[in-house]
C-alpha positions as a Markdown table, in Angstrom:
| # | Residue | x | y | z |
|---|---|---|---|---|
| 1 | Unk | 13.7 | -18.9 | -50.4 |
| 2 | Unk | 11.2 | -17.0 | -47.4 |
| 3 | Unk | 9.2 | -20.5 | -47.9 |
| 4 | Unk | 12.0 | -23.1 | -47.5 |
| 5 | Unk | 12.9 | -21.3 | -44.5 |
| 6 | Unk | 9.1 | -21.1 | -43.1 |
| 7 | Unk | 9.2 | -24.8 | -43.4 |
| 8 | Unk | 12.3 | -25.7 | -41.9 |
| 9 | Unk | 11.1 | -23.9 | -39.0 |
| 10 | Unk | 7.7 | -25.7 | -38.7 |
| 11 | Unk | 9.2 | -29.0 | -39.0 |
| 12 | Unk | 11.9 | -28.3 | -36.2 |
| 13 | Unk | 9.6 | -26.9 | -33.9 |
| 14 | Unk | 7.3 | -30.8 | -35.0 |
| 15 | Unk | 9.6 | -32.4 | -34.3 |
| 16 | Unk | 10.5 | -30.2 | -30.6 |
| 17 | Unk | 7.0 | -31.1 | -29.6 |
| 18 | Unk | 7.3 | -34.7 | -30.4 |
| 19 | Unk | 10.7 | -35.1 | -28.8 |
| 20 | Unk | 8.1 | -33.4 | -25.5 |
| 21 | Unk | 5.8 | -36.1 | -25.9 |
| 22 | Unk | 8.0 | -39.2 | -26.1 |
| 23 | Unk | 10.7 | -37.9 | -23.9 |
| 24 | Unk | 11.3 | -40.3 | -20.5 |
| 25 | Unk | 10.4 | -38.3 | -17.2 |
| 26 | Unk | 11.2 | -40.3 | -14.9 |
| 27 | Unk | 12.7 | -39.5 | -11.6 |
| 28 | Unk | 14.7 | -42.0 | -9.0 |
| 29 | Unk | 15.0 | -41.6 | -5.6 |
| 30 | Unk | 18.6 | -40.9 | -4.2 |
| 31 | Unk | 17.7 | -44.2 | -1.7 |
| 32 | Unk | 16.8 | -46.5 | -4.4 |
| 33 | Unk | 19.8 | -45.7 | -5.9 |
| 34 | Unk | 21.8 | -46.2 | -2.8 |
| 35 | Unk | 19.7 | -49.4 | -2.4 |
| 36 | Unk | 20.5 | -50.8 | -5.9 |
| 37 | Unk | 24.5 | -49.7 | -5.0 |
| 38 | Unk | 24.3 | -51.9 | -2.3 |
| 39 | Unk | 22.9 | -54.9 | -3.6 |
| 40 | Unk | 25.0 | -55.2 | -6.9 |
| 41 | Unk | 28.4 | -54.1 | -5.2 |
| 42 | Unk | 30.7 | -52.3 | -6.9 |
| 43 | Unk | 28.9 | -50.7 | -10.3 |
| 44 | Unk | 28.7 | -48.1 | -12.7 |
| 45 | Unk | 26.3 | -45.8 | -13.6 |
| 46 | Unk | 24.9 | -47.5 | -16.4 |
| 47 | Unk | 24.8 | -50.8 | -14.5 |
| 48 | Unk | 22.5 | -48.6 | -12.0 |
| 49 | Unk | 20.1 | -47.9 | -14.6 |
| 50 | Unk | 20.1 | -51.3 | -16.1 |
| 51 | Unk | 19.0 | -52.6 | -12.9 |
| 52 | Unk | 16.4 | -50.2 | -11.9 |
| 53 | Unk | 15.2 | -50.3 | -15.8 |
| 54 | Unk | 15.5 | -46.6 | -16.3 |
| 55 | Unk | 17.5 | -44.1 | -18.2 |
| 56 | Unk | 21.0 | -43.4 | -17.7 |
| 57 | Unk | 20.2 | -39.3 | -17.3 |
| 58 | Unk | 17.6 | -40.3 | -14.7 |
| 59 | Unk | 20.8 | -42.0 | -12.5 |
| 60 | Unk | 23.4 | -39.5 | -13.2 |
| 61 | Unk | 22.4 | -36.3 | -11.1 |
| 62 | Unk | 21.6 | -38.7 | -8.1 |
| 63 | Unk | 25.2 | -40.1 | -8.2 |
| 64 | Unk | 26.7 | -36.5 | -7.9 |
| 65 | Unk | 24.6 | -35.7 | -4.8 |
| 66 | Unk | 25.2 | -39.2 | -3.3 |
| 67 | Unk | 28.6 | -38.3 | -4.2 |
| 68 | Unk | 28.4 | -34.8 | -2.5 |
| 69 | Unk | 26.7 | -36.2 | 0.6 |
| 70 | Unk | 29.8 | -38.8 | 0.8 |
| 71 | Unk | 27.1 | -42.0 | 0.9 |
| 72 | Unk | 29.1 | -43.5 | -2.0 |
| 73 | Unk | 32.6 | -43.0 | -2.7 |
| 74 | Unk | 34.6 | -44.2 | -5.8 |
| 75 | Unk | 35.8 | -47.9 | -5.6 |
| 76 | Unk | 38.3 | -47.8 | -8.8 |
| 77 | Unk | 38.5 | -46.1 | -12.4 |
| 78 | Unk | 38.9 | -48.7 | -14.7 |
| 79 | Unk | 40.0 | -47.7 | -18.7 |
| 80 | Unk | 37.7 | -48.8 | -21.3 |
| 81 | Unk | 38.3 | -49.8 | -24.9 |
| 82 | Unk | 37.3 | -46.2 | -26.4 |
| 83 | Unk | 40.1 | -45.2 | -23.7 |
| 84 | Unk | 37.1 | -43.6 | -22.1 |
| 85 | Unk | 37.1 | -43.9 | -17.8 |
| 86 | Unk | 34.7 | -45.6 | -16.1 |
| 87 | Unk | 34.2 | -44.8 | -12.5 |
| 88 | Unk | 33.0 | -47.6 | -9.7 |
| 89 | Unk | 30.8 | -46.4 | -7.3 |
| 90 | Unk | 30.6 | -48.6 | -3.7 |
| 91 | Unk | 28.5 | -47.2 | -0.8 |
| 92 | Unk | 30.1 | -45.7 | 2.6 |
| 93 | Unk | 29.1 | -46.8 | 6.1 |
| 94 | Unk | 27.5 | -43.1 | 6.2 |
| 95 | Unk | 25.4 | -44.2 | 3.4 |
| 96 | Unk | 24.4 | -47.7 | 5.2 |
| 97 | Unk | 23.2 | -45.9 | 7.9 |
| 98 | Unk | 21.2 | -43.3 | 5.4 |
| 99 | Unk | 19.8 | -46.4 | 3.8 |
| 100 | Unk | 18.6 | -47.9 | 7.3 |
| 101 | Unk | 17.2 | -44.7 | 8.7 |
| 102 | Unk | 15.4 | -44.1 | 5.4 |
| 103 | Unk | 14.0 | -47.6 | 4.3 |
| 104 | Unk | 14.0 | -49.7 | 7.8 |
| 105 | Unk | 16.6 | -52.4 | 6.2 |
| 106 | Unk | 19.0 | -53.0 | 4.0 |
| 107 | Unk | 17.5 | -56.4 | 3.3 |
């Protein structure tokens, strides 16, 4: 029994160290997420990451300090089909101006 449990412990700790090594780290910029808010309008998270072709986990904690700094407000919550709520994020005038201080344009 002392064995089985030995080797369940090397091969979750294998497989801790592979999850290290494939794991995404990549980190977006609070304006680029502003920046992709503006140009596709009203969106979601998910539609945020699509665009700027990263992870979902990578957009999410930008979103709550957007959110925090009041650059982008909530549009609308809209029901989806697993009854879960999907929220609509738009950017704020506050948040233009952010956007033009920080990148020049909002071209």
């Amino acid at each position: 029994m002392f064995g089985l449990t030995k080797l369940k412990k090397r091969i979750n700790q294998n497989s801790q160290e592979a999850y290290k090594r494939v794991r995404p780290t990549i980190t977006v910029r609070q304006e680029t997420v502003l920046k992709a808010i503006q140009n596709l309008g009203p969106c979601y998270y998910r539609d945020i990451s699509r665009h700027l072709r990263t992870i979902d986990g990578s957009v999410t904690p930008r979103i709550a300090e957007l959110k925090r700094k009041e650059l982008i407000r909530v549009k609308f919550v809209k029901v989806g089909p697993s009854r879960a709520r999907v929220s609509y994020y738009e950017i704020t005038g506050l948040g233009m101006r952010h956007l033009i201080e920080k990148m020049g344009s909002i071209k």
